[in-house]
N, C-alpha and C positions, 0 to 999 in steps of 0.2 A: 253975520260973520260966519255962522258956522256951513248956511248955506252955499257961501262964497267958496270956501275951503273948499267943499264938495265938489264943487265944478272945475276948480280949481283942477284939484286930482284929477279928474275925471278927464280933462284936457289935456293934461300930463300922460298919463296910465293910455291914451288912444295918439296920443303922438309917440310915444316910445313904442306901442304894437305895433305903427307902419313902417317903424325904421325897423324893426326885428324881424317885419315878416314879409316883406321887401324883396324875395327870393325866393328862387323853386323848389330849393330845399324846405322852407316854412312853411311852404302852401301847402308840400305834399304832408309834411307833418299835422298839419291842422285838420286835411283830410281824412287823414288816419286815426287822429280823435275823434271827429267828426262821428265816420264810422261806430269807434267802435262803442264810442255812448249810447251810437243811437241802435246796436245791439242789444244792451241793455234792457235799452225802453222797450224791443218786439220788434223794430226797425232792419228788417234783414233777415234774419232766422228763419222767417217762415212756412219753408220752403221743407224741411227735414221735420218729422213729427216727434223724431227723437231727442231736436234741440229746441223746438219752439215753445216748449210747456203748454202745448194742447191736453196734455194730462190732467192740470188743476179744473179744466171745465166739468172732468166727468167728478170729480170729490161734487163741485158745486150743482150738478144736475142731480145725484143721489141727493143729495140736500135737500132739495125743492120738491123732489117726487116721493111720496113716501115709498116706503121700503118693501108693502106688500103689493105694489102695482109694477108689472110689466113696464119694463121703457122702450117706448117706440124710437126707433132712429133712423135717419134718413142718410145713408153716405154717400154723395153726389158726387160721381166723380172720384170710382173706389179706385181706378188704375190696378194694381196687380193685389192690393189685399193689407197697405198697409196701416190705413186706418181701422178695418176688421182687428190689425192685432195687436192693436194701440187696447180697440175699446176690451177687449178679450182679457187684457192684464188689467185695464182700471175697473174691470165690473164685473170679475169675477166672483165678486159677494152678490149680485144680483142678479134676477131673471131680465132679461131683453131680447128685443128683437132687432135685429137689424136690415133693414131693405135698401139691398146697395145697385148701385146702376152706372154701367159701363158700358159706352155705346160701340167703342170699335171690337171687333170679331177674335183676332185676335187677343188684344192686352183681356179680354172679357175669358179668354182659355184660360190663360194665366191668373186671374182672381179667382176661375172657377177649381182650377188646382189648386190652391193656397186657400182655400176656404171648404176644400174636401172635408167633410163628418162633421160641417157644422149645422147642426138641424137648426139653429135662433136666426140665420142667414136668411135673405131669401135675395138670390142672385138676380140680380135683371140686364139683359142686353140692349139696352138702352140709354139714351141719355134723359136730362128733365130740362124744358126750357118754357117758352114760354106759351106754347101751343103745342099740339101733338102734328108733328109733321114731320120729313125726311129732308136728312142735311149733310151738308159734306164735311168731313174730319180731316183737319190735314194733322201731320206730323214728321216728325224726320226721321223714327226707326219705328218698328215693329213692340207695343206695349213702350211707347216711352209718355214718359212723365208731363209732358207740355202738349199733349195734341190739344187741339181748339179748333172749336166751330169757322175761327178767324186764321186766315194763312199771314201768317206773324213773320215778318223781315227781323231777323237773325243777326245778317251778315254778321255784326258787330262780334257775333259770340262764336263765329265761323259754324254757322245751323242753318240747316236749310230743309224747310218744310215742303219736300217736294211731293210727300207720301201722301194720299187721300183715300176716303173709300166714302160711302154712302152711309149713314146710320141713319135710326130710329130716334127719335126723341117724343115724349109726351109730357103733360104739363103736371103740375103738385097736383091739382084739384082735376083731373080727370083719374089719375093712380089711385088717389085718394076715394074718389068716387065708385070707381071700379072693384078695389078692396076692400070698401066700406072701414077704411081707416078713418078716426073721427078724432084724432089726436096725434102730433109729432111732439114729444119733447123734445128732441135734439135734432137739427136737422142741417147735417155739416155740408158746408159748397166748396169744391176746389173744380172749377170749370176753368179755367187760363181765360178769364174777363168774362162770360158768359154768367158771372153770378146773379146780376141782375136781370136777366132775362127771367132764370130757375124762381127768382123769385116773384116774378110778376107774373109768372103760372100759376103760385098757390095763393096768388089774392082773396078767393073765397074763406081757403083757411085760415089766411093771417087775420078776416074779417070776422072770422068765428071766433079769433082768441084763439084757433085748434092748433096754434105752433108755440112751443114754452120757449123755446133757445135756440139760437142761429149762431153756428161760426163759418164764417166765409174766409176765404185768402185774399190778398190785394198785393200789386205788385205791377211789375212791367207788361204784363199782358194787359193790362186795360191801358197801358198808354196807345197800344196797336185797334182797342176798342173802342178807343173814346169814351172813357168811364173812368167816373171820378167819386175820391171817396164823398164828396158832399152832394153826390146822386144816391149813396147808402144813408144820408144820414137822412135826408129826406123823406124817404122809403119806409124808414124804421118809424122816426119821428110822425109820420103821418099813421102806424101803425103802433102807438105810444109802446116804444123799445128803445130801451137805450144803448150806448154805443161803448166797449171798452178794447182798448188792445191788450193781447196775449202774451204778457213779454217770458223771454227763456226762464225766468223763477218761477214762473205760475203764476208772479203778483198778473191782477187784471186791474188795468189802467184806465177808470173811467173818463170819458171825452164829453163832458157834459155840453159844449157846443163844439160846434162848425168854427176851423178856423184853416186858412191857405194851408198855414206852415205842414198843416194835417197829409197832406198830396205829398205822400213819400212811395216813390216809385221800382221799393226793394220790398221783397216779399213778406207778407207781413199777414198775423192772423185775426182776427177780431170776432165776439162770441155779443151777441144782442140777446137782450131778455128785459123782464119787466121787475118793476121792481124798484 
């Protein structure tokens, strides 16, 4: 009986939702829910480091690392300096270093201004991918926020990637080798879809254990890549890391499997480690 009732409702409750929302007006209202839930969850935000709660990563990487060791940091993808002064206010109780890399010429002036007198820096005119080789940048102004190895159709957002220049790119594990770096704890990617390239450069070190934490961005540039998040989960997963998103409180959202619904294609942060 009681099971009947249920369905019962339940028959009820989804036939009154099509006669309610049966209109342009309900749809757009649902989408506007839709939304701003899935702000909530890290679903969108990702894109500003001032509203994504990329913050709560550095409380949990002091955690992990004790307090008298140096922390190694990798910022992929510094654009003009604004992860330098993200990690500047959250690790101001600790020593680190930072090794940041910018491969266009210009936006790389601009980081290099904005990180003036910082001796823990160490600036690179480069990008990281998955070999050391020379690639073409496009973008649509001079230091803007979305260039990519990939020339990205826009239109929709009235953008246009007409700007290009030639850069430098080398892989984790030749920089690595070259600096005799023998450990990353933190090693952030904001490539516009080129993450998984960055990451199948440092194969040797994710195979040494020599990387403790990964946060990457995901978002509408891998729709122009063809990369999807269950190519990251496989990557980690093959590399025993697991998967959380970063939502705007700092809660971190563990993703303990692979699921479709997961292919959300608005900016979004997510931080891998073990554990």
């Amino acid at each position: 009986m009681r099971k009947m009732i249920k369905q019962t409702l339940k028959k009820s409750c989804i036939a009154v939702g099509k006669r309610v929302t049966n209109n342009r007006y309900s749809q757009s209202l649902l989408e506007n829910l839709v939304k701003g839930a899935q702000y909530f969850q890290g679903i969108g935000p990702g894109s500003d480091v001032s509203q994504s709660g990329e913050g709560t990563v550095f409380t949990k990487l002091k955690d992990c690392v004790g307090a008298e060791q140096e922390l190694c940091i990798f910022d992929v993808g510094a654009n003009q300096g604004q992860y330098i002064a993200l990690a500047s206010k959250c690790l101001a109780d600790r020593q680190y270093r930072i090794h940041s890399f910018e491969p266009s010429r210009r936006t790389f002036q601009m980081l290099s201004e904005s990180a003036a007198g910082l001796s823990n820096v160490v600036l690179n005119n480069c990008g990281l991918s998955l070999e050391s080789e020379e690639r073409e940048l496009f973008y649509d102004a001079p230091g803007s926020g979305i260039a990519s190895l990939t020339k990205r159709n826009l239109d929709h957002f009235g953008v246009n990637m007409e700007l290009s220049e030639k850069v430098r790119m080398v892989s984790i594990d030749d920089y690595c080798s070259d600096r005799r770096i023998e450990h990353i704890d933190m090693l952030k990617i904001d490539v516009e879809g080129h993450e998984l390239d960055v990451l199948k450069g440092g194969e040797e070190m994710f195979r040494k254990l020599a990387i403790g934490m990964v946060t990457f961005e995901f978002g509408g540039c891998n729709i122009d890549t063809r990369t999807f998040l269950h190519d990251f989960f496989v990557f980690f997963q093959n590399h025993q890391m697991r998967i959380a998103r970063i939502t705007p409180s700092g809660y971190l959202c563990d993703l303990h499997s692979y699921r479709e619904v997961l292919e959300q294609f608005r900016t979004s942060n997510f931080l891998c480690y073990r554990g």
